[in-house]
C-alpha positions in Angstrom: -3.2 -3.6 -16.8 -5.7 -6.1 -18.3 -7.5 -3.5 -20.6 -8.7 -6.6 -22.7 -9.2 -10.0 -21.5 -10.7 -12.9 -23.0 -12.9 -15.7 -20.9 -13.4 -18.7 -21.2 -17.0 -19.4 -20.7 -17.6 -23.4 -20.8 -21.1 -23.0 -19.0 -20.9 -25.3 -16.2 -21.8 -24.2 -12.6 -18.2 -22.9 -12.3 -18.0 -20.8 -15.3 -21.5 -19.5 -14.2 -19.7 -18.4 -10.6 -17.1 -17.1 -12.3 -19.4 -14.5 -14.2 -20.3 -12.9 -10.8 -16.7 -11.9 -10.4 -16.2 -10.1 -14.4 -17.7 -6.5 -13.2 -14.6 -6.3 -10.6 -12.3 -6.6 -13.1 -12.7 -3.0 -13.7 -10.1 -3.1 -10.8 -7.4 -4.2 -13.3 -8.4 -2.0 -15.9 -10.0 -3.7 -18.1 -12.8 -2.2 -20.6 -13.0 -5.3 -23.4 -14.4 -8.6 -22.7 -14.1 -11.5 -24.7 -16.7 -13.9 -23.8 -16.0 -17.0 -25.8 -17.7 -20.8 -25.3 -16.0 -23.4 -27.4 -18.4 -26.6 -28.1 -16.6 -29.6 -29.2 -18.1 -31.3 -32.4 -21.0 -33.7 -31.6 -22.5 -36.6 -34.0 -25.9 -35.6 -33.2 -28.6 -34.2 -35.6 -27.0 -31.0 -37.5 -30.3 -29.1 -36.5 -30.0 -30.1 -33.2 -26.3 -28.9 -33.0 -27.7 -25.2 -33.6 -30.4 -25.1 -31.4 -27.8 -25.8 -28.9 -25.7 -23.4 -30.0 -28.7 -20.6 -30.5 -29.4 -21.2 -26.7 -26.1 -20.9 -25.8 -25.5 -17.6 -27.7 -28.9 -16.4 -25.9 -27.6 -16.7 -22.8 -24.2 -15.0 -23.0 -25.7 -12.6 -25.5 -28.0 -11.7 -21.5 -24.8 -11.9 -20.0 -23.2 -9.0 -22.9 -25.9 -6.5 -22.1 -25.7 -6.9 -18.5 -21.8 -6.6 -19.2 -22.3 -3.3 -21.1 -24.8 -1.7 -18.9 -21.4 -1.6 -16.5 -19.4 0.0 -18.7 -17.8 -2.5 -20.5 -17.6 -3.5 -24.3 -18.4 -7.0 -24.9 -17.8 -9.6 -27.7 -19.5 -12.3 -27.7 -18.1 -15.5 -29.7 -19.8 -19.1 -29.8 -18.2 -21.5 -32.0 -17.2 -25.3 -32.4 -13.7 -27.2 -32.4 -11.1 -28.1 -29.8 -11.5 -25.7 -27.1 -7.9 -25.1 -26.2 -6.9 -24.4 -29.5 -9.4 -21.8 -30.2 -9.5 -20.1 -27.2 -5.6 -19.7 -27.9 -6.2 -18.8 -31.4 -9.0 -16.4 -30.9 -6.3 -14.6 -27.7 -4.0 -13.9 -30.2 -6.2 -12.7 -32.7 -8.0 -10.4 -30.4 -4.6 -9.2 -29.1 -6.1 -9.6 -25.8 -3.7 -8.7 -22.5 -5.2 -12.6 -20.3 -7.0 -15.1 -20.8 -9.1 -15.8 -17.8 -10.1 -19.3 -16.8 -11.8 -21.1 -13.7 -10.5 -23.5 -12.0 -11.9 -25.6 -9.2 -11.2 -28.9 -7.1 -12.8 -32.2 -7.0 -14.3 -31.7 -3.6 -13.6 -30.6 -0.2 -10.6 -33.2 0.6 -9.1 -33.5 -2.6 -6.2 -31.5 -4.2 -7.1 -28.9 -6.1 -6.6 -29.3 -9.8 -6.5 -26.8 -12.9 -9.0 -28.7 -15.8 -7.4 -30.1 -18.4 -8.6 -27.1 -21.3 -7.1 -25.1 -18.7 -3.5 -27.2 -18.6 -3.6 -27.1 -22.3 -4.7 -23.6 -22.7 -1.1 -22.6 -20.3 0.8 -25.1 -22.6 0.0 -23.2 -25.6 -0.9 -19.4 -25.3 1.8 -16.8 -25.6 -0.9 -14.4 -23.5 -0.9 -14.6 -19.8 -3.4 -17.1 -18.0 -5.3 -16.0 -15.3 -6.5 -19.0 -13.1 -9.0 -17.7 -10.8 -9.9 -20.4 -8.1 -13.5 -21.3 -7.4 -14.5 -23.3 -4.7 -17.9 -25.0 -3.2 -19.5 -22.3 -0.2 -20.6 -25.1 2.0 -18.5 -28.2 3.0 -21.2 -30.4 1.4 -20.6 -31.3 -2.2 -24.2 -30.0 -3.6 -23.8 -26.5 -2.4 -23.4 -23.6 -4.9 -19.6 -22.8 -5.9 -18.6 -19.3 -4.9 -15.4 -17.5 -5.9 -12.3 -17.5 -3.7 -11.0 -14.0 -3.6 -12.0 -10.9 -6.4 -11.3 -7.1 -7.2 -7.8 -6.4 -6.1 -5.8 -8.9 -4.3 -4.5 -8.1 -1.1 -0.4 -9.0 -1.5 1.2 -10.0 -4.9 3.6 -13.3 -4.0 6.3 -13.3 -6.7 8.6 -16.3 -6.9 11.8 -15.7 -9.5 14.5 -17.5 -10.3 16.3 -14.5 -11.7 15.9 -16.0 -15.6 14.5 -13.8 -18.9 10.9 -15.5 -17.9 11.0 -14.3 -14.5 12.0 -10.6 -15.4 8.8 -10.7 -18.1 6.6 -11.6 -15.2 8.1 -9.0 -12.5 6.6 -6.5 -15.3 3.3 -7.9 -14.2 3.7 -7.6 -10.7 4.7 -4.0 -11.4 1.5 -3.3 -13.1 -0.3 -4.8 -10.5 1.4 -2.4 -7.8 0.2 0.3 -10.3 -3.3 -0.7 -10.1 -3.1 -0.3 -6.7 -2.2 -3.1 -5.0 1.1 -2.6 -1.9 2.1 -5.1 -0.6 4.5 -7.7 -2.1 6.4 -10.6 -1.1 9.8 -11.3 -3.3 11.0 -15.2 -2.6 13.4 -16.9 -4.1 14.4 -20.5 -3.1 17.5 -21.6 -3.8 20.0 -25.3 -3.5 19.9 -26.2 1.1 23.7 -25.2 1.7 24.6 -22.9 -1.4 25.4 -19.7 0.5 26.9 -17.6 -2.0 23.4 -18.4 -4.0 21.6 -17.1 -0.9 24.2 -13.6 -1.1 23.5 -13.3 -4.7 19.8 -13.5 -4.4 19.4 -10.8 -1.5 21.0 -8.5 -3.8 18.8 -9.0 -6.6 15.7 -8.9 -4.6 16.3 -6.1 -2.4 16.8 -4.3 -6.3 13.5 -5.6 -6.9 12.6 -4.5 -3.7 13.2 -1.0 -4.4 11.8 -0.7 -8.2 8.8 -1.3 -6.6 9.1 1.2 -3.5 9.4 3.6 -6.2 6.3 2.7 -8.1 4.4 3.3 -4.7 4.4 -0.3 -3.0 4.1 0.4 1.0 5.4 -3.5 2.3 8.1 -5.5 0.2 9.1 -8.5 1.9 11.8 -10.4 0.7 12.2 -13.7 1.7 14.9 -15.9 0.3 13.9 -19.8 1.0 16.2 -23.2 0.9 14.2 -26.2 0.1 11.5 -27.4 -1.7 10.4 -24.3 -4.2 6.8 -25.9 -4.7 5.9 -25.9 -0.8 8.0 -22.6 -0.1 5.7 -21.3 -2.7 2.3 -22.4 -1.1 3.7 -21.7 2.4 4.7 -18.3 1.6 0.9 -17.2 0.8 -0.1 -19.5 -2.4 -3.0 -21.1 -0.2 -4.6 -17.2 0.5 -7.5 -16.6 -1.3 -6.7 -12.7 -0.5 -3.1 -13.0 -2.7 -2.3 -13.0 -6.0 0.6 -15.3 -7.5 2.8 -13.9 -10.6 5.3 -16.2 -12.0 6.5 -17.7 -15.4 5.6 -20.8 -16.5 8.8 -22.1 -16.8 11.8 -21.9 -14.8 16.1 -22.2 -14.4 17.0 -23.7 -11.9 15.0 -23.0 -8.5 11.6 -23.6 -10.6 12.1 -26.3 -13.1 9.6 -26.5 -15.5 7.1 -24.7 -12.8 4.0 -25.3 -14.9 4.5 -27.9 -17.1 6.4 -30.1 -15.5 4.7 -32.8 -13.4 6.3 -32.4 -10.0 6.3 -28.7 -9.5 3.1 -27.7 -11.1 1.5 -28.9 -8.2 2.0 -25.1 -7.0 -0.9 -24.2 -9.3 -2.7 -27.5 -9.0 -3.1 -26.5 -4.9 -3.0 -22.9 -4.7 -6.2 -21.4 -3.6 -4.9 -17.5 -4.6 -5.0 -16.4 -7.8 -2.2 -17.1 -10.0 -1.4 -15.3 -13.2 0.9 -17.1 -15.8 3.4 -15.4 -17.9 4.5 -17.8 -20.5 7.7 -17.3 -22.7 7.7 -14.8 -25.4 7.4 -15.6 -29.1 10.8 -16.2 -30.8 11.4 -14.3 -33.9 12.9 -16.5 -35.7 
């Protein structure tokens, strides 16, 4: 499913948790990893710009042979400019399948929030995004982070709003039910009152429903929601570390502007599962 993925390794203690969770990605397929640090430009000594840059390429350069000594083949890229930007470059060079990225909150109390690399890194990337949530282990702010959830996830929630975008992402959540994951959960939230939207939509979830039945999936649940799609989405299983979250990042209708847009991105700015972004496809023209 993700036979090559690219990660974004910015070297703070989140991206250092993050590292403990790359050997179960073997659960998703994946052979090739793409370790890539992007340093912004600094005004310092040249000299001392390298030596940084030496040290950093020493340390993920530990990381690649502990990497390989699982099985894996590793790149290992270290190089200077607007991280974002190369990150997104460097996925489409690579052809890579996702680019996987931590994401953490401020603290304990506070919402959760995706970085802003991360935020830009979604707004540009024509390769899936892989937000993988990591969290303090203790309620007090100087404990070590830890990751919420790894290897398989548990149940796959997959809100669609029926567009091209949501089609490209139910792909996904077929190859996830290939990798071995069961259980799903289908929603769709559509306008408080609209009851020949609510007909319409069982029909095309229950076909859903049954694609995946026939790919091996043991639970689909369909649930078809009126009201708010960003809390329908975090109430249906968005705030279970144990669940994965396929969707497009932009939406018709039920999920205007899902990602990008400032009110409803707050789905991925407070889910605690892991959520996996399919953005548009290239145009041709």
């Amino acid at each position: 499913m993700f036979d090559r993925v690219l990660v974004a390794m910015d070297l703070t203690p989140a991206s250092e948790a993050l590292v403990s969770i790359l050997p179960e990605l073997k659960d998703f397929g994946t052979g090739e990893l793409h370790l890539v640090h992007v340093a912004r430009p600094v005004a310092y000594p040249v000299s001392a710009s390298i030596s940084a840059l030496d040290g950093i390429r020493e340390r993920l350069g530990n990381l690649q042979r502990t990497l390989e000594g699982k099985g894996f083949d590793v790149q290992v890229t270290v190089t200077t400019g607007a991280p974002a930007v190369k990150l997104c470059e460097l996925a489409e060079e690579r052809g890579v399948d996702a680019i996987l990225v931590g994401s953490r909150s401020r603290n304990r109390v506070q919402e959760a929030f995706v970085g802003s690399v991360a935020w830009e890194i979604v707004r540009r990337t024509q390769t899936p995004v892989l937000l993988q949530r990591i969290e303090p282990s203790r309620p007090d702010p100087e404990s070590a982070l830890e990751v919420r959830g790894s290897g398989l996830p548990n149940r796959i929630l997959h809100p669609t709003d029926f567009s091209d975008l949501a089609e490209r992402a139910f792909h996904w959540v077929e190859g996830m039910v290939d990798a071995g994951v069961k259980e799903v959960t289908l929603l769709h939230v559509h306008p408080v009152g609209d009851d020949v939207a609510r007909s319409e939509a069982r029909v095309l979830l229950e076909a859903r429903a049954e694609r995946l039945k026939r790919k091996g999936a043991t639970e689909v649940e369909v649930k078809i929601r009126g009201g708010d799609p960003a809390e329908e989405i975090l109430l249906s299983g968005a705030t279970n570390p144990d669940y994965i979250v396929i969707m497009g990042t932009h939406g018709r209708g039920f999920l205007p502007e899902i990602v990008l847009g400032s009110e409803s991105r707050q789905v991925v700015r407070r889910a605690v599962a892991r959520v996996l972004l399919i953005p548009s496809a290239r145009s041709s023209a």
